[in-house]
N, C-alpha and C positions, 0 to 999 in steps of 0.2 A: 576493473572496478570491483571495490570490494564491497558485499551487500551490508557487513553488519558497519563497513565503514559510514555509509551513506543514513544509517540509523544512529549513529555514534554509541548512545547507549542507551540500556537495557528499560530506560523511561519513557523511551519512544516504541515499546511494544507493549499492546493491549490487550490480553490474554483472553479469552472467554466471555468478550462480551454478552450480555445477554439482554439486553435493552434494544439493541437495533430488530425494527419490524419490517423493512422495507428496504428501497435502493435510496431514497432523498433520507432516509434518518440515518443509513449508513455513510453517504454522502456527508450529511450532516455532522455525526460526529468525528471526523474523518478528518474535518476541517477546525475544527477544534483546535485537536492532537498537533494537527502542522500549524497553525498559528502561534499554539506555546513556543516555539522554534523561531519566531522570529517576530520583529517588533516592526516590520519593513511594510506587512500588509496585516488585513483583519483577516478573520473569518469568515467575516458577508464578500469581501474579495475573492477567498479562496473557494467558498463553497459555488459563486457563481462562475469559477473558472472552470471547478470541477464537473459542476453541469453543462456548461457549453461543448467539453469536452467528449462527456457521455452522449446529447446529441448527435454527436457527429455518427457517434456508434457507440457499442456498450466496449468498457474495457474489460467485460470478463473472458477470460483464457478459456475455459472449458474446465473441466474435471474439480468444481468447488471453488476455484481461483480468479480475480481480479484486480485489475491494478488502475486504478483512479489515478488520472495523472494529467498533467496541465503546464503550458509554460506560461510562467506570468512575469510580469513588470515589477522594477519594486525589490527583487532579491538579487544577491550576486551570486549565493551556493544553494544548492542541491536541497529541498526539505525533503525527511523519507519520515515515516511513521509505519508500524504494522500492527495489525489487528487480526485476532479469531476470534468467529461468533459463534455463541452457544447453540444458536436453532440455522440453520442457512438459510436467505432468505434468496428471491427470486432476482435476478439479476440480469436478466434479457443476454446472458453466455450464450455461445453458438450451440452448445451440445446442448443448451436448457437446465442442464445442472444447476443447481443452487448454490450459492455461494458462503460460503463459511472461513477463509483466509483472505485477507486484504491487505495489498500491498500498496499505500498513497505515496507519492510521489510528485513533490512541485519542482520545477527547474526554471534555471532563470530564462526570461524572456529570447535570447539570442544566442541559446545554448544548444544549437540544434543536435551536433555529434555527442557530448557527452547524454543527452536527453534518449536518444536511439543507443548508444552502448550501455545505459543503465536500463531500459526495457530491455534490450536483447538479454541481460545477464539475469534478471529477474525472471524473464520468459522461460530461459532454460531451467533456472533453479525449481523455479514452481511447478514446472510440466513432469517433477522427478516427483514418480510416486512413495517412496520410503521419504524423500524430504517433509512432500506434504504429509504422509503419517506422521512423522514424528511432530511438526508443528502444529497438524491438530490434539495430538496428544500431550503438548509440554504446556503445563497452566503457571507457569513461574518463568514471567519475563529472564529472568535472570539465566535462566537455564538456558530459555530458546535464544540468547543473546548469544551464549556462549556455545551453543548448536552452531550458528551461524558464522560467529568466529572459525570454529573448526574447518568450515565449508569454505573460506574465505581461503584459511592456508592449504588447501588441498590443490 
């Protein structure tokens, strides 16, 4: 599974936000971003998939990283979106780190195996410290599009 495939392109990465103050505004805007993606479900869908989700547990990784993700009804592919926030905010992560890269993530309702090989492949990428430098450091979607690309052919 390729990561920038599942983003398609560079419109679905959010560079530096700097508006998000919490885990529900991040949530919030989060859900946004993947609804532009598709005309199948809203955003009051998605963002109450994404919180049932995070109930169950938080999806932050540890070391600044989380991946909000959900399988819902209503799609037949993949919605991915990626986000970095300017200030990191609190995100209930096992290590307590703050979170500043966000990887969302909707898949379709019955999609259980592709749903677990695109976390596994996420999990490893983001757990790569030079990865997450560079993508905290790249503020031009176009660039970390094309980061990601590179990582894809490797």
């Amino acid at each position: 599974m390729l990561i920038a495939s599942l983003l398609v392109n560079a419109n679905n990465i959010h560079c530096n936000e700097n508006t998000i103050s919490s885990k529900k505004r991040l949530i919030e805007s989060l859900s946004h971003y993947l609804a532009a993606n598709t005309q199948a479900i809203t955003v009051d869908v998605i963002f109450q998939a994404l919180l049932e989700r995070e109930r169950l547990g938080s999806t932050g990784l540890g070391k600044g990283v989380a991946i909000p993700h959900a399988r819902v009804a209503g799609i037949t592919e993949t919605i991915a979106t990626m986000m970095t926030i300017v200030s990191p905010i609190d995100y209930e992560a096992p290590d307590s780190q703050p979170v500043d890269i966000v990887f969302g993530l909707l898949v379709p309702e019955n999609n259980d195996q592709y749903h677990l090989e695109h976390l596994a492949r996420l999990a490893a990428l983001l757990r790569d410290e030079q990865t997450c430098d560079t993508i905290r450091h790249t503020a031009d979607p176009e660039k970390l599009f094309d980061f990601l690309l590179a990582i894809d052919d490797d």
